[in-house]
C-alpha positions in Angstrom: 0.0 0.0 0.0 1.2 3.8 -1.3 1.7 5.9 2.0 -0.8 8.9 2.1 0.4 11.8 3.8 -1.4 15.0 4.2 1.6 17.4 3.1 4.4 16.4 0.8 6.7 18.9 0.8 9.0 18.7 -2.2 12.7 20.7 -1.1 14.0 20.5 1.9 15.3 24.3 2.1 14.4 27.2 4.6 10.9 27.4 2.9 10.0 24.0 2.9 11.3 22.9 6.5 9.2 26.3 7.8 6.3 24.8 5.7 6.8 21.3 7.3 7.2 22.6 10.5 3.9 24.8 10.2 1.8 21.5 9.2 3.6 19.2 11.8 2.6 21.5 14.5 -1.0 21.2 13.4 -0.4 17.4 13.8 -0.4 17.5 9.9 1.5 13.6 9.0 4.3 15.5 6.3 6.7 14.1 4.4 9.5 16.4 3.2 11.7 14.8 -0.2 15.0 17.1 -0.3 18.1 16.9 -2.8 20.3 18.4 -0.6 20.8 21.0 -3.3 20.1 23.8 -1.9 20.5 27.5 -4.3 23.0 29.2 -1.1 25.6 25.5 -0.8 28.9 27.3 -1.6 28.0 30.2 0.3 29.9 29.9 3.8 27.2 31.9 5.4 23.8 33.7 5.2 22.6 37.0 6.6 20.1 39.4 7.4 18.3 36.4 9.2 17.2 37.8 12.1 18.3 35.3 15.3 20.1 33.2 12.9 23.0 36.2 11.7 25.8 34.6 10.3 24.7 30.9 10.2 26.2 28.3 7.5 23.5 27.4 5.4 24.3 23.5 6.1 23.5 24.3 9.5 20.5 26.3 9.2 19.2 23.2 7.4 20.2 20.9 9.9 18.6 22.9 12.3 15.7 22.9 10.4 15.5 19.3 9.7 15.7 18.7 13.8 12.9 21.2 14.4 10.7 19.6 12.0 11.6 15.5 12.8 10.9 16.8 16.5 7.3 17.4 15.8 6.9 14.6 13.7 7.7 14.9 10.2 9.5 12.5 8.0 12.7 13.7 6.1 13.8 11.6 3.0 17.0 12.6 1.2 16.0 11.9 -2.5 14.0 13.5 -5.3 10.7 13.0 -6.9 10.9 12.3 -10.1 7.5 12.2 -11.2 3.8 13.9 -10.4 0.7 12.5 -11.3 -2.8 14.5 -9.8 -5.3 12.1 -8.5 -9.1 12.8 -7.6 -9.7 14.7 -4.2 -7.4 16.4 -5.0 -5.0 14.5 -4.2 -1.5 13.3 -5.7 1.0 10.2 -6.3 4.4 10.7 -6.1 7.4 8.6 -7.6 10.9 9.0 -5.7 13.9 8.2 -7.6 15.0 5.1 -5.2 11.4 3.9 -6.3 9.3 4.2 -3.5 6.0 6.1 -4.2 3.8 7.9 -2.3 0.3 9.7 -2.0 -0.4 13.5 -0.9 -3.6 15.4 -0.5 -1.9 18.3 -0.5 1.6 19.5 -2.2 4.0 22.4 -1.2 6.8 22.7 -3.7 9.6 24.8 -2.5 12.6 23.6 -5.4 13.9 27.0 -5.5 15.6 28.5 -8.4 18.7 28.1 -10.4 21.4 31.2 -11.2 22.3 31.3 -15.2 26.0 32.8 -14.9 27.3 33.6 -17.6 30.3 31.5 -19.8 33.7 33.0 -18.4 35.9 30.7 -17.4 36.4 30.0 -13.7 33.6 31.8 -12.6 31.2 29.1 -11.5 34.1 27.7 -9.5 33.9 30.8 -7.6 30.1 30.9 -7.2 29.2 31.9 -3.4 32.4 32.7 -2.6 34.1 35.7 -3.9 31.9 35.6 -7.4 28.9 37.0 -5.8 25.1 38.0 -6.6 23.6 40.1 -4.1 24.9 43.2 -1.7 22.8 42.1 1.1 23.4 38.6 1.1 27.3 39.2 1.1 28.6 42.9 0.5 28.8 43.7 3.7 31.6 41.1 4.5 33.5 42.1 1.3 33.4 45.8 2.2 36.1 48.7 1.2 37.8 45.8 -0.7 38.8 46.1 -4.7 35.3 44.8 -6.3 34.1 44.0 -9.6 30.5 44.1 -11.0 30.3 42.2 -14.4 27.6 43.7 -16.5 25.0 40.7 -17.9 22.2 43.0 -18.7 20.9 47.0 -18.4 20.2 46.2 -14.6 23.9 45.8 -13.8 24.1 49.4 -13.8 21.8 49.5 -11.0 23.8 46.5 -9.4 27.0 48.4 -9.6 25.8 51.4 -7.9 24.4 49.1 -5.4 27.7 48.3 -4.6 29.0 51.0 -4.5 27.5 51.6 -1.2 29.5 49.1 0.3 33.0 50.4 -0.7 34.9 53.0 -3.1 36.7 50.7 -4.7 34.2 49.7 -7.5 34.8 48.6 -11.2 32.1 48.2 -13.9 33.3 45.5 -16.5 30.8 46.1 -19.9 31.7 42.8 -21.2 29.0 42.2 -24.0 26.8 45.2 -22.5 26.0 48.3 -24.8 25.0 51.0 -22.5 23.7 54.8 -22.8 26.0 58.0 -21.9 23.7 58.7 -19.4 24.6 55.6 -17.4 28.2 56.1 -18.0 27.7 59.1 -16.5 26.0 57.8 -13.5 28.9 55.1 -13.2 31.3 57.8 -13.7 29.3 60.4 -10.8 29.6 57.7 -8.3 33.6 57.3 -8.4 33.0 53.4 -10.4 35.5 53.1 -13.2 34.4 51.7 -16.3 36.3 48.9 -18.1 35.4 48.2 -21.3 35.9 45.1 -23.5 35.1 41.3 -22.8 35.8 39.6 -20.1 37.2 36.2 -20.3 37.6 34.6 -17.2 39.2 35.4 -13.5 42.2 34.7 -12.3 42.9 32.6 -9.0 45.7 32.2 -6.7 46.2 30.2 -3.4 42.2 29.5 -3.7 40.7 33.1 -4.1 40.0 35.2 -6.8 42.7 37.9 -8.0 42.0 39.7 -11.1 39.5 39.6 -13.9 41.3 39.0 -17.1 39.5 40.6 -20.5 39.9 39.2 -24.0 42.7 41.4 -24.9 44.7 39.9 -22.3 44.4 42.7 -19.7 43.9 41.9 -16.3 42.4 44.2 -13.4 43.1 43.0 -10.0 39.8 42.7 -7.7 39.2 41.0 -4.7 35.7 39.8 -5.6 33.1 40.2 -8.7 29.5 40.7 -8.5 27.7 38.9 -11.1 23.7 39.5 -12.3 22.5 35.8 -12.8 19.3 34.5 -14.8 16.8 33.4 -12.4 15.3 30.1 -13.6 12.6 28.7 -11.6 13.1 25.3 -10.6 9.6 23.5 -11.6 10.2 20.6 -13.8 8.0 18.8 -11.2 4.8 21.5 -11.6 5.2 21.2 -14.8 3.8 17.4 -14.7 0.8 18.9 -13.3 0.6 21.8 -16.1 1.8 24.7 -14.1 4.6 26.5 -15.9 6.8 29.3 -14.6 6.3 32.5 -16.2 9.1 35.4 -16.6 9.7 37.9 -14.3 10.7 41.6 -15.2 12.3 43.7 -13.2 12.1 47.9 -14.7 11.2 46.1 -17.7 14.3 43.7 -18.5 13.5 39.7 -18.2 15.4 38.9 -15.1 14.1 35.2 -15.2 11.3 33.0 -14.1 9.0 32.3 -11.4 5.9 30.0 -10.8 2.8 32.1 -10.1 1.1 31.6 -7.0 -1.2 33.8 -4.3 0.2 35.9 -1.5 -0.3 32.8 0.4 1.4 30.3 -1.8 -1.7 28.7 -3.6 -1.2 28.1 -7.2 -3.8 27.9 -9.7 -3.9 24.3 -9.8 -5.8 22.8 -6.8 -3.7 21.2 -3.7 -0.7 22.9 -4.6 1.4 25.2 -3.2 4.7 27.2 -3.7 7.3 28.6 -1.4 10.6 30.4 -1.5 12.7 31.2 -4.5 10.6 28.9 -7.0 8.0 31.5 -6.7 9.9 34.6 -5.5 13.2 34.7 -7.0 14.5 37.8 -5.0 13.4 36.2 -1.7 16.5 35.5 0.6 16.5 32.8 3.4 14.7 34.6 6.0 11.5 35.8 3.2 11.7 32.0 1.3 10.9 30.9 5.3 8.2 33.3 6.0 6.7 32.2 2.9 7.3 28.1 4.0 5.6 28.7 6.9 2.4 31.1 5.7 2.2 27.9 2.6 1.9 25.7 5.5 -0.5 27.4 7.8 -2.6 27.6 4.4 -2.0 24.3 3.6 -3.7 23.3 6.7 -6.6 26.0 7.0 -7.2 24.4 3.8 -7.4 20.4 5.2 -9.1 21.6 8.4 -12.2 22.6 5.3 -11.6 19.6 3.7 -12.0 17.5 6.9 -15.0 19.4 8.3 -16.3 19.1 4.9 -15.7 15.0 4.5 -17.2 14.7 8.3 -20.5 16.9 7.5 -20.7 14.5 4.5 -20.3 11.3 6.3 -22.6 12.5 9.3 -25.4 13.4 6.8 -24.6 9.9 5.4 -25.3 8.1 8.9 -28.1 10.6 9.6 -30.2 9.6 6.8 -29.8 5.6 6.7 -30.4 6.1 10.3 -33.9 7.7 9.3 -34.2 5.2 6.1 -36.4 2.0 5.9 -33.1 0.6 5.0 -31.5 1.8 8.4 -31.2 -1.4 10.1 -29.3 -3.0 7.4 -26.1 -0.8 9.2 -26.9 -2.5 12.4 -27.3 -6.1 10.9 -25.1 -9.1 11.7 -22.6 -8.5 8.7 -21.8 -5.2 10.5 -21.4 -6.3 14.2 -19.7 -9.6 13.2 -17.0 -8.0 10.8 -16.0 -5.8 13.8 -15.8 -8.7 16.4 -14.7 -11.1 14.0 -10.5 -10.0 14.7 -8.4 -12.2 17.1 -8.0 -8.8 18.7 -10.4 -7.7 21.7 -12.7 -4.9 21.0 -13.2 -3.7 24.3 -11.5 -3.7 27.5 -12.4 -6.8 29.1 -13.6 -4.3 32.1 -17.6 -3.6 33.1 -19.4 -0.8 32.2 -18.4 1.4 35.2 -22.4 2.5 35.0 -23.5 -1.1 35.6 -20.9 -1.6 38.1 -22.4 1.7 40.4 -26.2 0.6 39.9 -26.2 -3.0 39.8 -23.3 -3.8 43.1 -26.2 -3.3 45.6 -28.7 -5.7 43.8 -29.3 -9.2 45.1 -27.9 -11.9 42.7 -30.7 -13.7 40.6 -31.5 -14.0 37.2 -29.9 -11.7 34.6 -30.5 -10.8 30.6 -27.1 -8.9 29.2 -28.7 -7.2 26.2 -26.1 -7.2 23.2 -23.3 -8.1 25.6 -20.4 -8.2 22.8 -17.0 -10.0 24.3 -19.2 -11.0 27.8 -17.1 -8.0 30.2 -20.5 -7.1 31.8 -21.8 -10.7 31.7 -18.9 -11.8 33.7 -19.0 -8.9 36.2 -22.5 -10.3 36.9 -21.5 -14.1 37.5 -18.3 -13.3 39.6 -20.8 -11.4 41.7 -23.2 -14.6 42.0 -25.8 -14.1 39.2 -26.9 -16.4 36.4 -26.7 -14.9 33.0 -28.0 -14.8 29.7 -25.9 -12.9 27.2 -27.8 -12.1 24.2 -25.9 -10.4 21.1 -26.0 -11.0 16.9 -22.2 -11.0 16.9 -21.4 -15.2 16.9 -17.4 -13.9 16.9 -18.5 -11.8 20.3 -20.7 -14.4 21.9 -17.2 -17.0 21.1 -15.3 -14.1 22.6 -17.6 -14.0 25.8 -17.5 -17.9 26.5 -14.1 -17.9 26.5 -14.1 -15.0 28.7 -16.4 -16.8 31.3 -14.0 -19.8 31.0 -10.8 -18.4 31.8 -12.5 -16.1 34.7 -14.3 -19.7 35.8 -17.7 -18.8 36.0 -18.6 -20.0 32.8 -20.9 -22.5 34.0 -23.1 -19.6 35.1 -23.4 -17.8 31.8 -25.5 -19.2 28.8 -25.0 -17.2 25.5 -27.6 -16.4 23.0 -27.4 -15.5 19.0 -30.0 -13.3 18.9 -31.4 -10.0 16.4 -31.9 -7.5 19.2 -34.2 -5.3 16.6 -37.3 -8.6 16.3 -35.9 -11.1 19.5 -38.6 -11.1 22.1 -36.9 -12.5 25.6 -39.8 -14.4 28.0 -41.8 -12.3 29.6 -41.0 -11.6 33.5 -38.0 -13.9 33.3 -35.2 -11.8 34.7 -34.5 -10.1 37.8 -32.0 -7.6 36.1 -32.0 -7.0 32.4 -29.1 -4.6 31.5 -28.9 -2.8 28.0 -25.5 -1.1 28.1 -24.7 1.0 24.9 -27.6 -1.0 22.8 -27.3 0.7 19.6 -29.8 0.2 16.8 -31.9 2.6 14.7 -33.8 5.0 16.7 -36.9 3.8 15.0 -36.0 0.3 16.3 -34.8 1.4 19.4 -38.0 2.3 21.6 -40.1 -1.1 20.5 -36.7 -3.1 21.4 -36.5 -0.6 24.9 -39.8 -1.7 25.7 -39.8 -5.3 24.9 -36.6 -5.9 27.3 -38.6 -4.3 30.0 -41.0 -6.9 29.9 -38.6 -9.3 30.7 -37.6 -8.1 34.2 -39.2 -10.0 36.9 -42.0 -8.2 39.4 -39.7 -7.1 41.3 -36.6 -6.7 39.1 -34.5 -4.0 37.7 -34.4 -2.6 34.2 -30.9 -0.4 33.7 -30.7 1.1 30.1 -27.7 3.4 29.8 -26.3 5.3 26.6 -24.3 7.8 24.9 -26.0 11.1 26.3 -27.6 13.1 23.2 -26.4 16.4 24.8 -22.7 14.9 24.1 -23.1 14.7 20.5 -25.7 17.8 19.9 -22.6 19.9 21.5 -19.4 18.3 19.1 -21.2 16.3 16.6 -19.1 13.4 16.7 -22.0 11.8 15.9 -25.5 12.5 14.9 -27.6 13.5 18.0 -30.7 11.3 17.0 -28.8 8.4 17.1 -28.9 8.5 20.8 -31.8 8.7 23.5 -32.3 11.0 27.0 -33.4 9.7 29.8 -36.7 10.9 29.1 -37.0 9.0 26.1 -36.8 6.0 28.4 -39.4 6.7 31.0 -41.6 7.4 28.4 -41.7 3.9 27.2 -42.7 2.7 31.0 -46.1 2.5 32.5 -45.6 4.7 35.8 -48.2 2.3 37.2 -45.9 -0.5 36.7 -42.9 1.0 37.5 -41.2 3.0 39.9 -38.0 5.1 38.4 -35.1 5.1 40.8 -32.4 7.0 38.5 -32.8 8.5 35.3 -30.1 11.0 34.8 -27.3 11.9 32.3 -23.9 11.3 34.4 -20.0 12.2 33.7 -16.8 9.6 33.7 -13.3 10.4 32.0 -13.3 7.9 29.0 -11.5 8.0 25.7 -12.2 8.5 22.2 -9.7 8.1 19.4 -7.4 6.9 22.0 -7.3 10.6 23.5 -8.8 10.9 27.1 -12.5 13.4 27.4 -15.1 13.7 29.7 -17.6 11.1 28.8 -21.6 11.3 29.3 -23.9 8.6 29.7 -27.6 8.3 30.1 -28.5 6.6 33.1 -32.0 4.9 33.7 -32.6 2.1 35.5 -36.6 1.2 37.2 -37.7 -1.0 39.5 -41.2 -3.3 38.5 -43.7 -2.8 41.2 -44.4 -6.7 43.1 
C-alpha cells in the first residue's frame, strides 16, 4: 500500500522545512523529499536572518531538519521524479529510489537556479568571492577592490548598489551596450568603467585575483558581483501543467518564477509554492516566512476539507439512520466484521455505569442485552448471578465464553445469537435485564427498549444506559438522534408498573480516538412494582 500523507513537501530548504514545521505542529502527518541541493551550498554563510545572523546554510538546514523530525515529520533525502494528480485532490508521487507515495496536498519549494554567464572560472567561484547580491554578502567584502560584471541594463543598477558598500568599484561592460547617461552615472559615483570582454578570472592560493578581458588585460579585484538569470526550478509542476512564467524587473527579463497567491496557492488545486521557486528575489529569511504562511494555508485548507468529508459522512449516517433501510447498518454482517478480529474490542472491564447501579442488587436471574466480548456478563457471575448474554455477533458471543471460561464462571453464563431489533426475551424472566450502549436505529430502538422491559421479573430491575444526546448535539461526533435521553426511556414505561429510581445523564473520564474526554452517559434504571 502507497503511504498517504497530508503534506508532501518537495525541497528541503528554509521554505520547505518552515512549511513542514507549520503542518507538523497542526499534527499535519508531512513528508519532506529534499536533494540536498540547496540555491546558497557554496556560500559559507547567510545574513540578514534575524536570530540566525551569520549561520552556515548547512546548518540552518540541519537545524531545520531537527525542528521539523521533532514534531513529527518525515525527512527523505532523495528526489521526486515524477507527479501525477489524482481525484480529491490528491496526488501520487514517484521517488527516484522507487518508492511512491500519495499527498492530499503539495507544497513545492525547489527553489531556483542562477544562469552565470560563460567566463571561465567563474562558476568555481560561485558563493564565494563571485557574488550576486549586496545584502546577502557585500557587507563582509566591504572597502575591498570589487568588480561588478555587466549581464544586462540592470547591472548598472547592481554596480551602484555596490558602491555603497566600498569606493573601490569597477564596472566591467563585457558584452553590454550601454547609454552616456549611465556612463555618466557610473562615472558620478567614483566606479570606473572597463570596457571590453571579459574572459575569465584569475585565482591564486584558492581566491579570486584579477578579472582577465579578451585582450589579455587583467584588473586586480578582490571579488566580482555577477547578475544571474533566475530560472525557476519546476520541472516537477510542470507534470501537473503549471509553468513558470518570466519575471521583469524595470522592464528587463530577469528570469522565471511559478505564479502563486500571496499565500502560496497556485492555480492548480492542492498545490502550493514557497521560497525562491516563486519569489526569485526572496533571501533565506523571506523564502521561510513564505514556508511557513504555505503551511499554515496548507492546513486552514485540510481543516475545510476535513470538516467538509465529516459533515458528508454525518449526513450519510443521519439519513440511513432515518431510512427504511437503516437497520441494514446495524445487521449481523456489521457487528460480526467488527468482532470477528483475534484482537479484543473492548477492554475486558464492566461498564463502570452497571458496576455503580447493579453492586447493591441481590444476585438472581440476569438478561445482558447485546453483551459483545461477555465484560459485563462476567461482572455479573463473579458477583453470583446467572446470565443470559444475548448479542447478533457469533465472533463476540465466542469471545464471551471464552471470557467466562478463563474467569471460571462459565458454567453460570448461557450465551444467546439473537437479532436484538425482532428477539422477544420471556416475559418476567429476569431479575435484572441490563442494556449497556444497545445501539440500533432509533426507530428500532424504543419497540426493542420496551420489549426488554418486559422481561424483568416483578420485582426486578431494568438499567438502560447510553451515549448522552447532549454529548453529540454539543461536538457532533455523531449525529444526535442516534442517541436517546433519559426521558425517552421513561416514556416507554407505565408509571403504574414501574417506579424510576435513576434516570439522569452522568459524567466519567473515558476516551475516544485513543485521547482521554469527559464522557456522558444516560443513566436509567426502574424498578417493576411486586
Amino acid at each position: 500500500m502507497e503511504q498517504t500523507y497530508d503534506a508532501v513537501v518537495i525541497g528541503g530548504g528554509a521554505a520547505g522545512l518552515s512549511g513542514a514545521v507549520a503542518l507538523a505542529r497542526s499534527r499535519r502527518s508531512v513528508l519532506v523529499v529534499d536533494a540536498g541541493e540547496p540555491r546558497n551550498a557554496p556560500a559559507g554563510h547567510m545574513h540578514n536572518y534575524l536570530g540566525r545572523e551569520g549561520t552556515p546554510p548547512r546548518e540552518l538546514l540541519a537545524i531545520g531538519r531537527a525542528e521539523a523530525a521533532a514534531y513529527g515529520a518525515e525527512i527523505v533525502e532523495g528526489r521526486v521524479t515524477a507527479v501525477e494528480r489524482l481525484d480529491g485532490p490528491r496526488f501520487r508521487l514517484s521517488l527516484a529510489d522507487g518508492r511512491a507515495v500519495e499527498a492530499r496536498r503539495l507544497l513545492v519549494a525547489t527553489g531556483l537556479a542562477d544562469g552565470l554567464p560563460d567566463v571561465t572560472g567563474l562558476r568555481e567561484r560561485w558563493g564565494r568571492d563571485v557574488l550576486h547580491c549586496p545584502y546577502c554578502h557585500g557587507y563582509e567584502v566591504r572597502d575591498r577592490a570589487l568588480g561588478v560584471l555587466a549581464t544586462g541594463p540592470l547591472s548598472i543598477h547592481q554596480a551602484l548598489m555596490w558602491r555603497q558598500l566600498s569606493a573601490d568599484v569597477v564596472f566591467f561592460s563585457h558584452t553590454l551596450s550601454f547609454s552616456d547617461e549611465d556612463r555618466e552615472k557610473l562615472l558620478a559615483r567614483g566606479i570606473a568603467v572597463v570596457d571590453g570582454e571579459v574572459a575569465a578570472v584569475e585565482t591564486a592560493d584558492d581566491r579570486l585575483t584579477g578579472v582577465r578581458l579578451a585582450d589579455g588585460r587583467t584588473v586586480a579585484r578582490d571579488a566580482l558581483a555577477v547578475g544571474t538569470v533566475l530560472r525557476a526550478r519546476g520541472e516537477l509542476l510542470e507534470q501537473l501543467g503549471l509553468a513558470a512564467e518570466e519575471r521583469e524587473m524595470h522592464g528587463v527579463v530577469i528570469g522565471t518564477a511559478v505564479p502563486a497567491d500571496p499565500m502560496g496557492a497556485t492555480s492548480v488545486p492542492g498545490v502550493w509554492v514557497a521560497g525562491n521557486v516563486a519569489d526569485m528575489t526572496a533571501q533565506v529569511i523571506v523564502a521561510a516566512a513564505a514556508g511557513m504562511r504555505a503551511g499554515a494555508a496548507i492546513n486552514g485548507d485540510l481543516v475545510m476539507a476535513d470538516t467538509a468529508d465529516a459533515v458528508a459522512q454525518r449526513r450519510r449516517v443521519a439519513e440511513q439512520l432515518r431510512s427504511e433501510q437503516g437497520a441494514a447498518f446495524f445487521d449481523e454482517g456489521f457487528w460480526e466484521e467488527r468482532y470477528a478480529g483475534p484482537e479484543k474490542v473492548w477492554s475486558g472491564r464492566p461498564n463502570p455505569q452497571l458496576v455503580a447501579e447493579a453492586e447493591g442488587l441481590a444476585p438472581g436471574r440476569a438478561l445482558d442485552v447485546g453483551c459483545g466480548e461477555g465484560a459485563d456478563a462476567v461482572w455479573l457471575a463473579a458477583r453470583g448471578w446467572q446470565v443470559d448474554g444475548a448479542d447478533i455477533s457469533p465472533s463476540a458471543l465466542k469471545k464471551a465464553a471464552s471470557h467466562a471460561d478463563d474467569e471460571g464462571v462459565g458454567d453460570r453464563c448461557r450465551w444467546l445469537h439473537a437479532d436484538l431489533a425482532e428477539w422477544v426475551p420471556d416475559a418476567g424472566a429476569y431479575d435484572l435485564v441490563s442494556a449497556q450502549f444497545m445501539h440500533l436505529p432509533p426507530q428500532q430502538l424504543q419497540a426493542a427498549q420496551a420489549r426488554f422491559a418486559r422481561a424483568v421479573a416483578p420485582g426486578g430491575s431494568l438499567l438502560v444506559v447510553g451515549h448522552a444526546r447532549s454529548m453529540f448535539e454539543e461536538d457532533g461526533h455523531h449525529p444526535a438522534e442516534m442517541f436517546f435521553t433519559a426521558d425517552d426511556v421513561v416514556r416507554t414505561l407505565d408509571p403504574e408498573q414501574w417506579e424510576v429510581v435513576v434516570a439522569e445523564d452522568r459524567a466519567r473520564e473515558g476516551h475516544r480516538d485513543g485521547k482521554p474526554m469527559t464522557m456522558h452517559d444516560t443513566v436509567v434504571r426502574a424498578r417493576r412494582r411486586s
